[in-house]
N, C-alpha and C positions, 0 to 999 in steps of 0.2 A: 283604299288601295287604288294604285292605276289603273285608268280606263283598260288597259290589255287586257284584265285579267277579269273584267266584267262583262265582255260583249262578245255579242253571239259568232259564231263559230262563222267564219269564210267559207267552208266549205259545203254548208247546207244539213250537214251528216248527224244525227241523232246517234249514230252505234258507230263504234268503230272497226264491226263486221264489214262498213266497206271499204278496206283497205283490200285493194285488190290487184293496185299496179303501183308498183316502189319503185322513184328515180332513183337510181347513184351514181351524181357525177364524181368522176375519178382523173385526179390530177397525177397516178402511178406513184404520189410521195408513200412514206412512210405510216403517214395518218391514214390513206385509203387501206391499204391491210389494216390498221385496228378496227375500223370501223365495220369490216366486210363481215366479222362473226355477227355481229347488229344486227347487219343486212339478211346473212342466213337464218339466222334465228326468227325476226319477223315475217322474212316470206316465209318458213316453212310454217310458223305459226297459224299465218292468216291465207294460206296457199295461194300467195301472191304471185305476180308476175315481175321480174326483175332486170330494168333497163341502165346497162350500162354506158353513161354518158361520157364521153372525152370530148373535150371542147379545144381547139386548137387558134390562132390568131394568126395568120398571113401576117408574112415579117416583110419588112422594107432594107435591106443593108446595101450602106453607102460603098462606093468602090474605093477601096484604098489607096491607089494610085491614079484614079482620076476620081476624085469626090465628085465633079460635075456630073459623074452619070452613077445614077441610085439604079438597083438591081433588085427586080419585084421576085421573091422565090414565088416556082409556082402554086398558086394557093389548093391544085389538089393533090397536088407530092404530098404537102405537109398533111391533108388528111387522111390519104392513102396510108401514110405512115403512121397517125393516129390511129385507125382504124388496124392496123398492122400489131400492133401492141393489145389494142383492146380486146382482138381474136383470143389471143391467149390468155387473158390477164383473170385472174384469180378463177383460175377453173376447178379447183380444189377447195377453196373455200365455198364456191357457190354447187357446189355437185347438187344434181338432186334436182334443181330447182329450173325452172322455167326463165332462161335469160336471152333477152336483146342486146347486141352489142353497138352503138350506135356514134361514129363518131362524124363531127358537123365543124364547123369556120365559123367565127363571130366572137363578140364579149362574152365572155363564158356568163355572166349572170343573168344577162337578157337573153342569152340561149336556151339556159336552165328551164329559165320562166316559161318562153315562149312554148318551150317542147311541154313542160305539164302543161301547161294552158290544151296546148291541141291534141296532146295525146290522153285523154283522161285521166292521168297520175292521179292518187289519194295521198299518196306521202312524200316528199321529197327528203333524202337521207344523206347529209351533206357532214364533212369531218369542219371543223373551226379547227383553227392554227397558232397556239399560245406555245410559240418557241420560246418566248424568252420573255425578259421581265417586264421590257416596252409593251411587247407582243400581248401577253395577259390581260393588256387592260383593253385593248380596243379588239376586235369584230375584225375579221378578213374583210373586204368591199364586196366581194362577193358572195359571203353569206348574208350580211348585212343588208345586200340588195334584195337576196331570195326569201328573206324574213318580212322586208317590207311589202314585196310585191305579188308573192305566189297567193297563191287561193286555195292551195289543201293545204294539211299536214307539211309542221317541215320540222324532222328530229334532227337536234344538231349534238354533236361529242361533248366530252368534256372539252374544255377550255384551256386545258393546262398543261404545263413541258411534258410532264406525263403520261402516257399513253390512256384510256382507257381501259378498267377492267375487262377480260375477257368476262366473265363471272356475271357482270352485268347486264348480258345480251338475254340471260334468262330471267325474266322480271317478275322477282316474287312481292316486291313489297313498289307501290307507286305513292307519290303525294301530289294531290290536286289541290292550286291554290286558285284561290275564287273571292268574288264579293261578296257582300249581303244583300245583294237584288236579283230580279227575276230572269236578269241579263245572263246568270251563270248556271240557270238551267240549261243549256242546250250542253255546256261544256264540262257539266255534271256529269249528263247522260252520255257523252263521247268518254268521256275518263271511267266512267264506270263500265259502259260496253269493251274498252281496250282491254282493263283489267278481268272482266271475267273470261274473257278470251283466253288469258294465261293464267285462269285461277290463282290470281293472284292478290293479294289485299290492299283496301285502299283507301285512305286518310284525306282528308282535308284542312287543307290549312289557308285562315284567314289574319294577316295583317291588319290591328284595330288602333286608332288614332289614341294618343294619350288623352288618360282623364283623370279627376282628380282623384286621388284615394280614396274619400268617402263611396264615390260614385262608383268604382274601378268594379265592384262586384254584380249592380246591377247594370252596368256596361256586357261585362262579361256574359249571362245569362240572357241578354236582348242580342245577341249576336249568335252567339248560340243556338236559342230558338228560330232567327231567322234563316240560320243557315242550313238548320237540319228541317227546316220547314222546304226548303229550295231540294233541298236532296230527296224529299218525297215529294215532291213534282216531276223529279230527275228518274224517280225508279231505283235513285241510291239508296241502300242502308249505310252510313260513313260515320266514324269517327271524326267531330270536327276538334281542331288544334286551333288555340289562338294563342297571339303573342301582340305585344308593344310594341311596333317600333317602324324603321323602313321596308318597306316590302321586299325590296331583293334579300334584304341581312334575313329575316324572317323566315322566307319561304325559304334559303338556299340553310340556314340554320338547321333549319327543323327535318330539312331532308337529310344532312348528317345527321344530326340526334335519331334519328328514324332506321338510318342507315337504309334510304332508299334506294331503289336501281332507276326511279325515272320519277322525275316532275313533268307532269303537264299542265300547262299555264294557255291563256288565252291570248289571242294576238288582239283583236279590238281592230275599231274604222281603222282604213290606210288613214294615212298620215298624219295619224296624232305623236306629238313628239315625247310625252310625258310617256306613252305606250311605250316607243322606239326604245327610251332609256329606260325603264323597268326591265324590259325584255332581255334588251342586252347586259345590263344589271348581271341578272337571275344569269342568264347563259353564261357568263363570266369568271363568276364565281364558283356554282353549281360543282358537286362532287362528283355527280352522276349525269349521263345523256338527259336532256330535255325535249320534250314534244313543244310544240307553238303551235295551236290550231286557231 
């Protein structure tokens, strides 16, 4: 399987008990309401703290009637007025909960980043944008970028025209895909700490390279053993699942067949590119919200 899904966790974290402060940046579309039950449900789960990001860009517009003079709007109108929307923006979905409202000027992805990087964040809760048929197969730039670059947790939506389940946001059933080496201990014991959080049950599933028929059986039982060998390192008791074939068809497979509510997959070193494509793979496809630690 891709290095993503073998190496140790960015964020340092053995339990998922410290999710303590959840980003959500919010762009006001359509997608930021489906995602916001997500957002309620795991801060109240994990009595997180929940910071709402609007990122805005300072506009340059040419003068109609004299092009020769460009017209800088001023860059804290446009935040004020960010900030002005954020005041009120989902105050019914997030009732209850502990929220910053927090609107900033710059590239929204290097914003994202920079604010977890210096505000302690554990999770970053960002919605992907598969409007349509193009749209489906590639990545926003901006999640794309927060997936490469953040260093906690980053759960992203489904993928799809479709909205996400509401239904989802209560996570009874998880699947964790992993390696066969000692790299997937750490993201063992985070997949397992998350899931007991919500007493909820939890599966492991390993993508294994073809072999020949003869072999296929004593293949199957050495992968096996190694993986449930890893999961008590982990502190896991888990059901592990194998299958043939590509990793993302695999993992995003098996969590239909499962009918899961969340994968959690490992993100691996910045800039491996075989990682980059697995990940976004899985995110892609996927029927249900994904974790990337």
């Amino acid at each position: 399987m891709a290095s993503l899904l073998k190496s140790p966790l960015r964020t340092g974290h053995y339990g998922a008990h410290s999710i303590r402060h959840v980003l959500f940046p919010i762009d006001f579309s359509g997608r930021t309401h489906c995602t916001a039950p997500f957002v309620a449900a795991i801060a109240h789960r994990f009595y997180a703290k929940v910071t709402l990001l609007g990122v805005a860009q300072p506009l340059i517009y040419g003068n109609i009637t004299e092009p020769s003079y460009p017209v800088m709007v001023d860059p804290e109108t446009i935040r004020q007025s960010v900030q002005a929307r954020l005041d009120t923006a989902l105050e019914a979905e997030l009732a209850g909960i502990d929220v910053e409202r927090v609107a900033e000027l710059g590239d929204p992805a290097e914003t994202i980043i920079k604010f977890a990087h210096e505000h302690s964040v554990d999770m970053i809760m960002i919605p992907t944008h598969g409007h349509s048929a193009f749209r489906n197969m590639v990545l926003g730039s901006v999640t794309a970028k927060v997936l490469s670059d953040a260093h906690c947790a980053v759960w992203t939506s489904t993928h799809t025209e479709q909205a996400p389940f509401k239904e989802q946001a209560l996570t009874r059933r998880v699947l964790c895909a992993v390696d066969a080496d000692e790299k997937a201990v750490p993201l063992l014991a985070w997949a397992e700490g998350y899931a007991k959080q919500w007493g909820a049950s939890l599966k492991v599933v390993h993508a294994t390279p073809e072999s020949s028929p003869e072999h296929e059986d004593c293949m199957h039982s050495k992968y096996v053993a190694a993986i449930e060998k890893l999961a008590t390192m982990a502190g896991a008791d888990v059901p592990v699942l194998l299958a043939t074939g590509i990793p993302s068809d695999v993992i995003c497979g098996e969590a239909a067949r499962q009918n899961s509510d969340l994968i959690i997959i490992g993100r691996g070193p910045e800039g491996k590119s075989d990682r980059l494509k697995t990940n976004h793979a899985i995110i892609r496809q996927a029927t249900c919200p994904v974790i990337s630690v």
